[in-house]
LOZALO-938020 format. One record per residue (C-alpha): residue number from 0; residue in one letter; x, y, z. Coordinates in steps of 0.02 Angstrom, whole numbers, plus 32768, in hexadecimal, padded with zeros to 4 digits. Layout:
BEGIN
{NUM; "A"; {X; Y; Z}};
...
***
This chain:
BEGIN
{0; "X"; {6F49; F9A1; E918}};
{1; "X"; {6F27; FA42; E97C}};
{2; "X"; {6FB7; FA1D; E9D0}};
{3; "X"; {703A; FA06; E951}};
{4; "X"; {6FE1; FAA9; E8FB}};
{5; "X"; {7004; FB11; E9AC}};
{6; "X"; {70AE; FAD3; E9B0}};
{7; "X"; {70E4; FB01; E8F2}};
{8; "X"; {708F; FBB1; E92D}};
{9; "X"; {710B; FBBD; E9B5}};
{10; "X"; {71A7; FBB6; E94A}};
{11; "X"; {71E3; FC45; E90A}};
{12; "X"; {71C9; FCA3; E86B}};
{13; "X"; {7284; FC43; E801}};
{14; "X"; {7266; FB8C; E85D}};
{15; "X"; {719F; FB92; E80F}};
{16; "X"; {71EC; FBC7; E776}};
{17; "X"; {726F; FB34; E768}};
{18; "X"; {71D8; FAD0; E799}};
{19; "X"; {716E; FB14; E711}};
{20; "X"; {720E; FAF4; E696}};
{21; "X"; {7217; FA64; E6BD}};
{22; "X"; {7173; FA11; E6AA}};
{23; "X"; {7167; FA67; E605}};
{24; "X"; {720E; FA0F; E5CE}};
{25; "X"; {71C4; F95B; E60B}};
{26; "X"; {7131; F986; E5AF}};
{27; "X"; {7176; F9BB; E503}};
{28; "X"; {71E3; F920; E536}};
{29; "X"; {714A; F8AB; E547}};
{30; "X"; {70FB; F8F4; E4AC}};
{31; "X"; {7182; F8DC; E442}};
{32; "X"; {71A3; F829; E466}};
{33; "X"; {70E8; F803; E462}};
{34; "X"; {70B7; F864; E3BE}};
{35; "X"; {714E; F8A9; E352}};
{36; "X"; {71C6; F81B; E36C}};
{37; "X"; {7152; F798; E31B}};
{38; "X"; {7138; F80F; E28D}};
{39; "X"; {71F2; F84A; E278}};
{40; "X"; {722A; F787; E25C}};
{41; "X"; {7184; F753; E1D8}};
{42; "X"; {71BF; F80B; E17B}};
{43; "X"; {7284; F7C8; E17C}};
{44; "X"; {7243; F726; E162}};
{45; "X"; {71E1; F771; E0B8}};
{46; "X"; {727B; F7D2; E081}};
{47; "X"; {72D5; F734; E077}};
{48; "X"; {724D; F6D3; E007}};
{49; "X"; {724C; F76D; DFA3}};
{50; "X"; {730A; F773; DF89}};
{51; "X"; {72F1; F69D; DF64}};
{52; "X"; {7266; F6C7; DEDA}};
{53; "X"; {72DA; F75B; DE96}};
{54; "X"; {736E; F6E3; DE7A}};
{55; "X"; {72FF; F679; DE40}};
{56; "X"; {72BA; F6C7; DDB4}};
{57; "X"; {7371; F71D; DD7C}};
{58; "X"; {7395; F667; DD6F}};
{59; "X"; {7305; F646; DCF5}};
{60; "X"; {731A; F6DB; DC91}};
{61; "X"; {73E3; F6A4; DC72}};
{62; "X"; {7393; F5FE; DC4A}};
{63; "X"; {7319; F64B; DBDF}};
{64; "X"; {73A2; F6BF; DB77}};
{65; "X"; {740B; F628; DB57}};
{66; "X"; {737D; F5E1; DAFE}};
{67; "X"; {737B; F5EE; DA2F}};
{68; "X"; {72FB; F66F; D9FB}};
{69; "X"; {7257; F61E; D9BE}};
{70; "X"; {726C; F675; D90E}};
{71; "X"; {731E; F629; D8EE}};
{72; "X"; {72CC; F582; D935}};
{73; "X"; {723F; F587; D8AA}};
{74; "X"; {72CC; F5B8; D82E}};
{75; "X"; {733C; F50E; D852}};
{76; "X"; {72A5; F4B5; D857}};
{77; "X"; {7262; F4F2; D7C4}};
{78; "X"; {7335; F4CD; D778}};
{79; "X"; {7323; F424; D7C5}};
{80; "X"; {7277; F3F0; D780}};
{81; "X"; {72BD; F421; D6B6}};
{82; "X"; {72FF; F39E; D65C}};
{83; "X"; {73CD; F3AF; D666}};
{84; "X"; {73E1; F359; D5B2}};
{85; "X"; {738F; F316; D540}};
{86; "X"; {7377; F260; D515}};
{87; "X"; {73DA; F275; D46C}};
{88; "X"; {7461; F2CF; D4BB}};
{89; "X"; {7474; F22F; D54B}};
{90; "X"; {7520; F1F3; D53E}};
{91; "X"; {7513; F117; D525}};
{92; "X"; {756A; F0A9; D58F}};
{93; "X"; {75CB; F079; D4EA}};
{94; "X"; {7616; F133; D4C0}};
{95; "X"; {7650; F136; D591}};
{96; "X"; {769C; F088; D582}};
{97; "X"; {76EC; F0C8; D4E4}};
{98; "X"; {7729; F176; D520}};
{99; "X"; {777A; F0FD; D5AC}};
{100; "X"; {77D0; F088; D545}};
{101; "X"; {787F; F08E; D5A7}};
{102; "X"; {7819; F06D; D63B}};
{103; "X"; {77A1; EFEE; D60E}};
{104; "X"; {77E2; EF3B; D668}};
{105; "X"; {7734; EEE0; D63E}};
{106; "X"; {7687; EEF5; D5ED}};
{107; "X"; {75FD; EE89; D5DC}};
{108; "X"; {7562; EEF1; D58E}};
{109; "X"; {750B; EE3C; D55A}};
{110; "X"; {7502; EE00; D620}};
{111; "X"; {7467; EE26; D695}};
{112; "X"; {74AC; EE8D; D6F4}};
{113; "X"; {7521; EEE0; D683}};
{114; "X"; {75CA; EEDC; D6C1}};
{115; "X"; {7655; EF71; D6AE}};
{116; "X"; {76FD; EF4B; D705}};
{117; "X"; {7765; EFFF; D6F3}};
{118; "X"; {782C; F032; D747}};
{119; "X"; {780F; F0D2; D779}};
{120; "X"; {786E; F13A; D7E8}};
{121; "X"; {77FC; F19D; D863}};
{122; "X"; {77DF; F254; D805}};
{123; "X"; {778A; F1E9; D77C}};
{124; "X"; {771F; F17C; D7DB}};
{125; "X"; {76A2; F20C; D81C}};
{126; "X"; {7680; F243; D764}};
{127; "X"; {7664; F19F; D732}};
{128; "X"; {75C0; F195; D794}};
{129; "X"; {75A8; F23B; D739}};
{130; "X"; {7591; F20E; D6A5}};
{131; "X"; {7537; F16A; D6BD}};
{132; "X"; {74BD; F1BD; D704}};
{133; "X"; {74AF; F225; D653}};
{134; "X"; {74A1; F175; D605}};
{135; "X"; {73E7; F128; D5EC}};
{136; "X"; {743A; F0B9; D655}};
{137; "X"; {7422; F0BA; D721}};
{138; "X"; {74B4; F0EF; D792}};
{139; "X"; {74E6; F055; D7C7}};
{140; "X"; {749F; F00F; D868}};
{141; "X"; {7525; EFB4; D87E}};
{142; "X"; {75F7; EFB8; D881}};
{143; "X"; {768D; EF5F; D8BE}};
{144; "X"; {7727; EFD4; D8DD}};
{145; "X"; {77DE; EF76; D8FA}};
{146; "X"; {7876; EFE3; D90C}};
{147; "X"; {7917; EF9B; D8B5}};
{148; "X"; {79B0; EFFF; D887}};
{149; "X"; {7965; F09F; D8AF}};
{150; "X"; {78DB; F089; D82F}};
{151; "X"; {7824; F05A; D843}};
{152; "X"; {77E1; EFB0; D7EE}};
{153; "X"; {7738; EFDD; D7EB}};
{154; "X"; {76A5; EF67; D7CB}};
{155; "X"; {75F7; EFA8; D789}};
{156; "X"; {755E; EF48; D782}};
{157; "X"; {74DC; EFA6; D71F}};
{158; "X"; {7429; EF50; D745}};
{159; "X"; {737E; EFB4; D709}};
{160; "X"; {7324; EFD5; D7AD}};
{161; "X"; {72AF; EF53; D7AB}};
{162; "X"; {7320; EED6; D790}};
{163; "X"; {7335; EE5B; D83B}};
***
């Protein structure tokens, strides 16, 4: 060691001075892959779950606006849970077969199941379950649907819902 010491003494004043430089640079070098690298990659690393979580939660809170308020959710609950008609104002089966009269094909009110066989052309099939199900009857649980001539022969069987 004395050695090497005499012979950095020997050089001159600039050469100890790159020396010095030198070993300060492969120091900070050493010190930077050792300690601050390590810590430089977990911080970037961090940044990155951060941005995740960020995106994250925007998504939620567009999720979340989308969503009905919770008053106008008790409101069409509250609608819902109110009785729409009242039993005298029910329509029978008898005044909708009647107000379809030019429709009617077949009816059998006597059978178990009753039995309604209606032409119908589509835009009057979907309010036909409509107001069945304003009738003390069910909506019928079952239907038969054949398409001839452009018109819909339709066949109803209206069974209570206990029936088998």
């Amino acid at each position: 060691m004395n050695e090497f010491l005499q012979r950095w003494l020997m050089l001159t004043l600039p050469l100890r001075m790159v020396w010095l430089l030198m070993l300060s640079l492969l120091l900070f070098a050493l010190t930077w892959i050792v300690l601050l690298r390590p810590q430089q990659q977990m911080h970037e690393a961090q940044v990155r779950q951060l941005e995740q979580m960020l995106q994250q939660q925007q998504q939620r809170l567009k999720q979340l606006a989308s969503l009905p308020a919770i008053d106008a959710l008790q409101i069409e609950i509250s609608q819902l849970q109110q009785p729409t008609k009242d039993a005298g104002n029910q329509q029978t089966l008898e005044r909708i077969v009647a107000a379809r009269g030019s429709q009617l094909e077949a009816w059998h009110p006597d059978s178990q199941p009753q039995q309604l066989q209606l032409r119908l052309i589509w835009p009057q099939f979907l309010p036909l379950f409509s107001e069945l199900a304003n009738t003390r009857l069910p909506v019928p649980q079952r239907f038969q649907l054949h398409a001839e001539q452009g018109v819909l022969n339709t066949q109803l069987w209206l069974e209570s819902d206990d029936a088998e």
